[in-house]
N, C-alpha and C positions, 0 to 999 in steps of 0.2 A: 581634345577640346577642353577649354576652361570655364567655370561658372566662380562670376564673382556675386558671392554674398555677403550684403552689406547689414550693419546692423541695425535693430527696430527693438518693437517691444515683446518680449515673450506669450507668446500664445498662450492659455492656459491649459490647454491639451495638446499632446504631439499624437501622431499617427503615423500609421501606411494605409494609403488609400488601396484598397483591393483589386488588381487587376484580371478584369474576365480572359481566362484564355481564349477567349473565343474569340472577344471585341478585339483583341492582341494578334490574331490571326497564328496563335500554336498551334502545331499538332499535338497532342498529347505526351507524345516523349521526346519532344524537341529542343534541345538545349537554346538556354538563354540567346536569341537572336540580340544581334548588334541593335535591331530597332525595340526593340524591347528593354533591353539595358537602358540604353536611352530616354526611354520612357519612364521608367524609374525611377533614374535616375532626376528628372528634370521633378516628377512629381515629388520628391523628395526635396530637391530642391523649394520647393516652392510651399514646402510647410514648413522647411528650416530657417526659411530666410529673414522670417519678422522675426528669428528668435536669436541670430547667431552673429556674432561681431562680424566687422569685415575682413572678410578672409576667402581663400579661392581654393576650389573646387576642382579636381583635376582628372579628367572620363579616359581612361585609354579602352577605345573602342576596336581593337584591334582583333581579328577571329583567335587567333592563336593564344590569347594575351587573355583569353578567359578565367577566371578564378573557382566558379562551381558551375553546376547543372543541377536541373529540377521537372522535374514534372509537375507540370501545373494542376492538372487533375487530382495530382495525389498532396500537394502543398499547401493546399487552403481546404480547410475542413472545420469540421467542430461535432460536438458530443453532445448525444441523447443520453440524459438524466434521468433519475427516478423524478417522479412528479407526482402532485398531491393527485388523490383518485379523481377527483372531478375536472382536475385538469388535462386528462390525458383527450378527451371525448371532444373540448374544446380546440384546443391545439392541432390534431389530427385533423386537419380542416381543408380544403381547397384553398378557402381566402390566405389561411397561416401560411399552408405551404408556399403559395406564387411569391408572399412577402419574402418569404427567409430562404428561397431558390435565388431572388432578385439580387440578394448581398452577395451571390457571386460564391459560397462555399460550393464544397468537393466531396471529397470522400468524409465518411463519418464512421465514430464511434461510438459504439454503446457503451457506456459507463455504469457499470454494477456499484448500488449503494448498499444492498445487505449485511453484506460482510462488516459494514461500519456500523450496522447496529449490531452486530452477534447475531445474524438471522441465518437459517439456511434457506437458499434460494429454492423457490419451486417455480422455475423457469416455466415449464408446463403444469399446468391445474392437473391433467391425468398425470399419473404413476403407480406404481405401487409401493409399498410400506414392506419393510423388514418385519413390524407386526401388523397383521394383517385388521387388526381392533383400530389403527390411524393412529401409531406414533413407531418411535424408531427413526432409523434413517431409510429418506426419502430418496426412489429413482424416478424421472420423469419418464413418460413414454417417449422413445425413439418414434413411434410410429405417428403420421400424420394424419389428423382426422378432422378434429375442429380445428378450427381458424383459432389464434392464441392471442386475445386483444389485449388480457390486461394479466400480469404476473405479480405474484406479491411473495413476501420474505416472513419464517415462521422463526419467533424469537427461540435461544435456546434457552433449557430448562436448567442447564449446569453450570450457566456462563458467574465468570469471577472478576471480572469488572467492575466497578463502581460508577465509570461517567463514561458510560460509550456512545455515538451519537443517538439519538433517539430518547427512549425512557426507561430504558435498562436498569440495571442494577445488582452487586453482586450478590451471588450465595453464600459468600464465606462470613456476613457480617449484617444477614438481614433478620438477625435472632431466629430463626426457627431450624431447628435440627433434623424436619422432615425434608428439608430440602439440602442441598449438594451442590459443592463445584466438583468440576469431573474434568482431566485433562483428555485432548483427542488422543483415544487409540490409535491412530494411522503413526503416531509419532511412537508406538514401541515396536519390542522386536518384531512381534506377530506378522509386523507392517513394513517395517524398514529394512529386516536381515540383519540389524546391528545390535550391540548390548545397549543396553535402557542408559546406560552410564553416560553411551556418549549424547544421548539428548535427555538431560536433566531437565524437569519439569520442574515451575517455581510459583510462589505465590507472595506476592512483597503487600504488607499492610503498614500506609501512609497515615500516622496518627497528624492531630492537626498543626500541632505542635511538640516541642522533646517535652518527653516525657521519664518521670524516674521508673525504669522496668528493669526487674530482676528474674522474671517469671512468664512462662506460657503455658496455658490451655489451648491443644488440638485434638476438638474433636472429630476423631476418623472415620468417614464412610467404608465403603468397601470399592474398589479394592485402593487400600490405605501403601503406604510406605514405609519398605522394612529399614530402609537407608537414606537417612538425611541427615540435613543441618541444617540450626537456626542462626542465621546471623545479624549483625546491624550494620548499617552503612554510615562511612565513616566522613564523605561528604555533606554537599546541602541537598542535591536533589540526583538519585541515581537511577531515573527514568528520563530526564533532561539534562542531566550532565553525568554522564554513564560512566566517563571516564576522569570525571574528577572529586574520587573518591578511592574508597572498597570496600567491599565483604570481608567482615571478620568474622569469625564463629566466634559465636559465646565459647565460655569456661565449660557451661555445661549443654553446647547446645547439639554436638556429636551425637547420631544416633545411629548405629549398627545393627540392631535387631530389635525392629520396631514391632509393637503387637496390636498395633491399631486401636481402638475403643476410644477412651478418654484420659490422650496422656499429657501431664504436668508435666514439665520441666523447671528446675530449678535454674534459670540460665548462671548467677552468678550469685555470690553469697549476699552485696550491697548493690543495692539501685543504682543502676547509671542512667545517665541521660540520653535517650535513642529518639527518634523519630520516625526512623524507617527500618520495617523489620522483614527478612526474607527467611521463606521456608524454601530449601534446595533438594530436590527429593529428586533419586539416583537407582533405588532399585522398587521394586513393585511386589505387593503380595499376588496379585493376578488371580485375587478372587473377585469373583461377583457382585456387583453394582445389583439395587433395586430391581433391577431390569430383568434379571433372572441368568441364566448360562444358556439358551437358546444362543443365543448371538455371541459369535466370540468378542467382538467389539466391549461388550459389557465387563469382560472380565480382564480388561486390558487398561491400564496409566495409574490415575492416583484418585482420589476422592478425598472429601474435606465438607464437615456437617458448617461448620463454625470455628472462627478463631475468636481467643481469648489471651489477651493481652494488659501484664500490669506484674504487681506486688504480689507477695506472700512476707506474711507475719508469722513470730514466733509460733505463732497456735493452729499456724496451717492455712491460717484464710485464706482465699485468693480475692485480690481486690483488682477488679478487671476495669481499662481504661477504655477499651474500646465502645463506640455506640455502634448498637446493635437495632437496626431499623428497616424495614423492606422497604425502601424509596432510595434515591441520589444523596439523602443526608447523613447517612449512615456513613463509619469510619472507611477510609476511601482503600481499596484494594484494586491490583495490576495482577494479572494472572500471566502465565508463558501459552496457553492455549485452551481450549472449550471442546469439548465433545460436541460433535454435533446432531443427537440426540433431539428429537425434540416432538409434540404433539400434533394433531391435524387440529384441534380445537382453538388453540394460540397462534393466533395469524394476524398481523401488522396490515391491513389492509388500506391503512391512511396511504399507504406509500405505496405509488407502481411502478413498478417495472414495467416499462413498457412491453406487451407482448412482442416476442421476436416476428412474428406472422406481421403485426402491426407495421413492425420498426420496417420490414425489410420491403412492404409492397405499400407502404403510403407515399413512397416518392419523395422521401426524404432522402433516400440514399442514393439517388441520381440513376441507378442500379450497378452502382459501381460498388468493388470489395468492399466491405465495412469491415474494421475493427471490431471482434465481439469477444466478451469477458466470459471463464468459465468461472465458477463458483471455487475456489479450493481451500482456505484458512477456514470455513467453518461447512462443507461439505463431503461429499464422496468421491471419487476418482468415477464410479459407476454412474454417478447422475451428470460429470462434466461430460463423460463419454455419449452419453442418450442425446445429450443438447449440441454437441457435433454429428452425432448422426442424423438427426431431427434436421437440420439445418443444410446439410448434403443431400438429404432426400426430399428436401423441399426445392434445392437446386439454385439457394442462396449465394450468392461469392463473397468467400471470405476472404479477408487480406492476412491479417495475425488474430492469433488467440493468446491474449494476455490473461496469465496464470493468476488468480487470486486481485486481490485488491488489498494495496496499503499495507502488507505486514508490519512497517517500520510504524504505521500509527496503532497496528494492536500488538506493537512491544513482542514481536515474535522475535528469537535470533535467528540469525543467518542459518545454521544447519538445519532448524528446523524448518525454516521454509524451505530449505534445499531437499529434505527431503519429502517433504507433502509436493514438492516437483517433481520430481523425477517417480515418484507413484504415480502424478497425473498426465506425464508427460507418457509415459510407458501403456496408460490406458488413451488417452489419443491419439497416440500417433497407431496404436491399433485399429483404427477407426478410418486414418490415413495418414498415412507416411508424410505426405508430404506439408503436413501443416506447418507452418511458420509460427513456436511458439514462444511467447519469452514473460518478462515480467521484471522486479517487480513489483510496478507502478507505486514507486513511493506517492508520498501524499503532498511533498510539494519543499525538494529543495534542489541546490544547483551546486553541493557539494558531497562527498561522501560524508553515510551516516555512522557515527563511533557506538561501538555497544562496548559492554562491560567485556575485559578479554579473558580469552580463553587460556587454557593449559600453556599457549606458548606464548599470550602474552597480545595476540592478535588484538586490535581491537575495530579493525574496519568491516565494515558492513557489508560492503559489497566482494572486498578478498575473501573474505572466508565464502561468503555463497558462489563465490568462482572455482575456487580453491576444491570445495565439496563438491560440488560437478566433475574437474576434473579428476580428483580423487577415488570417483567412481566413473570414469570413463565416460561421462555421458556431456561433457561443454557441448556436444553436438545437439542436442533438445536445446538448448537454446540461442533462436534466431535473433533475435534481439532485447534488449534492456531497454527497458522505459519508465518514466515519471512525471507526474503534474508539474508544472510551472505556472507561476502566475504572477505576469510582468509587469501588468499596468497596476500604477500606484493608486490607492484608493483606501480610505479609510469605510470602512463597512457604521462599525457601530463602536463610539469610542468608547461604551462599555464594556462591550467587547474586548476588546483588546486589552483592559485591565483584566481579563479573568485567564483562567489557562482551558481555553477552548482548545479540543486538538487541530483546529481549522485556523490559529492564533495566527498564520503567518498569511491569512485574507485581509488582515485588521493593521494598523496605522504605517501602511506603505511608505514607500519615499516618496517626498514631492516632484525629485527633480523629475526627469526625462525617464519612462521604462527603457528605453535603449540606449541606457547612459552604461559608462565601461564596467564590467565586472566586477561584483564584490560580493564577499561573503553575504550567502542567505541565513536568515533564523527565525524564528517565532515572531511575527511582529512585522517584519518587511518582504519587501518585492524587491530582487530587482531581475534586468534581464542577460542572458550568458549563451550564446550560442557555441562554444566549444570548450571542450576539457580534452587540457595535456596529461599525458603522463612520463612522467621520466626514471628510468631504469639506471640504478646507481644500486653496486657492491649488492645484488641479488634483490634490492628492494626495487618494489615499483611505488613510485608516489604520486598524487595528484596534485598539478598545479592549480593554484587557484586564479589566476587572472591570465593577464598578456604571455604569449605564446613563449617558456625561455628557450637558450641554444640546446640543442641534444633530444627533444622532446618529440612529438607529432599529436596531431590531432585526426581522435577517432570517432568522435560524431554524429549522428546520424540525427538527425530531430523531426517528430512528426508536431504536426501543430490543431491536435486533439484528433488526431486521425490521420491528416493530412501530411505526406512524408515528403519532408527534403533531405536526400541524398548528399551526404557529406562523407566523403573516402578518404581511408587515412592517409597523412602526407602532409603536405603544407597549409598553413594556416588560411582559410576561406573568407571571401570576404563580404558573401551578401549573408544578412541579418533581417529578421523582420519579426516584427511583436503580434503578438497573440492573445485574446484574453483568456485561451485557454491553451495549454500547449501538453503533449507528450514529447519527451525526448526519450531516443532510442539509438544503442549500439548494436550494429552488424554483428552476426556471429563468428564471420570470417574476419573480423577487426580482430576480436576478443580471442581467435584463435591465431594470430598472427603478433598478439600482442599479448604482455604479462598483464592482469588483474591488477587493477587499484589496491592499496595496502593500508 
């Protein structure tokens, strides 16, 4: 059949009207019916038509002649957010739910916001403490007793950040030498089975401007760095443009037997112009942190009291450029990870997490699987494991359990998130085999992410954390890949978008259509993509960025913030549907049938 659409005046919003499976007459796992396409298809018609010149429309309704399949139950969803404390008691309502059941969503996900402030999550209020006085690292009780209404996230006390969501701020640069940045122990040997070398811990301080610097003060905590190097970056921005630049070590910035305390470095004999400076630290003295030697954890990565940054003169002075201030004003610092470390006393309780008890019997979740997040970039492998057991023995259904949240927004590499996986992966799936786990949940793009490369030169984001799987035998813990998307155009706040918010790509969208044809995402826009090719040429695998080329397939899968449509690899698919909130996610059997992104 044919539909002519004639042209009119642009709509100022497009959409897809939401179809109930029910009013639809599915069953649950019943592929797209001839009357249903139909249906769609005319409703689409009928929002494109004031907007689109004249032109015709063309339905091959034919059984055989299908392009995808979906499950409607699992296709339309969306996500439970942290919310302000007083909002959760509001919301959690009879009235709320009947409204926000009516729009017809599905399956849901919980969406963990902690890890975006440096928080460790206490999923459950009971646990216990590594030190028994209420600090250390926290385990929630596995066991079920009270009802778990509201959850909240405890900042940590060693984090090296500068501007993380929330009100954070770092240790390396907030002038006071009783406090500490502290990298996570789970990322050395003790944790991993590997040399310290191949996960290099790093600390990059962003002056505001280039500055003339010949010279550094690092003052060392314990356990400090017996092997590092100081370098400058040779580009403009080498946490935003990773790969266009490099690390050069200073003349003098090589250090091989480092003694810790308070060491100068001459980096070069006349001032140069730097703006971005990286400390690269590769081996570990593996002594004792504040904390004491109780805990092996404490005598495990690197520490750092204060950095000092600037000149030395004839006579020795050092004249330091950095400001040094306990707030977000202070010289800004990026750190490669956080202990997590942290007090019973320091608790974020503006923000909740909604309790899981809440989340999973107010009816919000139809009682259908939910997506649910474990804690891992700034938590334990022991506390992810409590909150799947909690959760089985509460007799909840879960669908996946996405590993962590956002590494690529807290400037983690690839290996290292690979391996804080495969620790957490190895502690759940002891708990049960058969979870479906993957990750991971970038913060919100629709192409691979570039990091600075490694020894061979690598610089994609998701090949090396594939790569590192398969290199340790384990691509099988990962069921699926996923990440935010966020299609419909919208400017939020145009102030916004002038600043470098890690959220920057919520802020001055495109105007046209969100399901207009594919193109490069960045900082700053939206647009929408429902497949990536990839194409295997001379040992490399590459990712297409648009329309399907000859030689290629597409692997697919997209949840639409919970809500999963099945896309198998093969030929190119042709239903598409916009979301204001979306995961997209690849099968594990794709990813094993197929070479990693490069």
């Amino acid at each position: 059949m044919d539909f002519t659409l004639v042209s009119g005046r642009r709509p100022r919003r497009e959409g897809v009207v939401p179809v109930s499976p029910r009013s639809a007459g599915l069953q649950p796992h019943a592929r797209i019916s001839r009357r249903l396409t139909t249906l769609l298809l005319l409703a689409a018609a009928v929002v494109w038509a004031s907007a689109a010149l004249a032109q015709t429309l063309r339905v091959d309704a034919t059984p055989d002649h299908f392009t995808n399949s979906f499950r409607p139950t699992e296709a339309l969803g969306a996500g439970i957010d942290r919310l302000p404390r007083a909002a959760t008691d509001k919301l959690f309502t009879e009235p709320v739910l009947k409204q926000v059941l009516s729009a017809g969503w599905q399956t849901v996900s919980y969406r963990l916001n902690t890890e975006l402030h440096v928080e460790a999550w206490h999923w459950n209020p009971q646990g216990t403490w590594s030190d028994p006085s209420g600090k250390g690292y926290f385990t929630g009780s596995a066991t079920p007793t009270e009802f778990i209404r509201h959850s909240y996230g405890y900042p940590l006390a060693h984090q090296g950040f500068s501007h993380p969501d929330g009100n954070g701020y770092s240790r390396l640069t907030d002038g006071d030498l009783n406090s500490y940045w502290k990298s996570n122990p789970y990322l050395t040997k003790t944790f991993t089975g590997e040399d310290d070398s191949l996960h290099p811990q790093w600390v990059v301080a962003e002056l505001a401007s280039s500055q003339q610097i010949n010279a550094i003060r690092i003052a060392w905590a314990e356990p400090y760095a017996r092997r590092y190097l100081v370098q400058y970056w040779t580009g403009e921005d080498p946490i935003r443009q990773a790969t266009q630049g490099a690390w050069l070590t200073f003349p003098g910035g090589a250090i091989t037997q480092g003694t810790g305390g308070n060491a100068t470095l001459q980096l070069t004999r006349s001032p140069m112009p730097v703006q971005f400076v990286r400390i690269w630290m590769t081996e570990s003295s593996n002594t004792c942190d504040s904390h004491g030697s109780a805990d092996r954890r404490n005598c495990a990565g690197y520490a750092i009291r204060e950095l000092f940054l600037g000149t030395t003169t004839t006579d020795g002075e050092f004249h330091d450029v950095i400001r040094h201030t306990a707030d977000r004003g202070q010289t800004s610092t990026v750190c490669s990870s956080v202990d997590p470390w942290h007090e019973s006393s320091v608790v974020n309780d503006r923000g909740d997490q909604v309790g899981l008890d809440l989340f999973f019997t107010s009816g919000f979740t139809r009682g259908l699987p939910a997506m649910i997040p474990v804690a891992m970039v700034y938590d334990t492998p022991e506390n992810a494991a409590a909150e799947i057991a909690y959760l089985e023995k509460r007799g909840y259904p879960i669908s996946y359990v996405e590993m962590g949240e956002e590494p690529d927004g807290q400037h983690m590499l690839p290996e290292d998130y690979g391996a804080l996986y495969l620790q957490w992966a190895t502690a759940l799936h002891r708990v049960d085999p058969i979870l479906k786990l993957g990750g991971p949940v970038f913060e919100g793009v629709n192409q691979d992410i570039q990091v600075w490369p490694d020894a061979q030169g690598r610089t994609s984001w998701l090949g090396r954390f594939f790569d590192y799987l398969k290199a340790h035998g384990r691509l099988g813990d990962l069921a699926f890949v996923s990440f935010e998307h966020y299609p419909f155009p919208c400017t939020m706040n145009p102030l916004e978008s002038a600043t470098s918010s890690k959220y920057g790509e919520m802020t001055d969208c495109h105007p046209a259509s969100p399901c207009s044809s594919p193109s490069r995402i960045s900082r700053g826009t939206r647009t929408s993509r429902s497949s990536i090719y990839l194409r295997r040429s001379g040992g490399q695998t590459t990712r297409e960025p648009s329309s399907k080329p000859a030689g290629t397939r597409s692997i697919t899968s997209i949840i639409f913030r919970s809500g999963f449509l099945s896309v198998a690899a093969g030929r190119p698919r042709g239903l598409s549907v916009c979301s204001p909130w979306i995961r997209t996610t690849r099968s594990s059997s794709t990813l094993r049938s197929s070479s990693p992104a490069s």
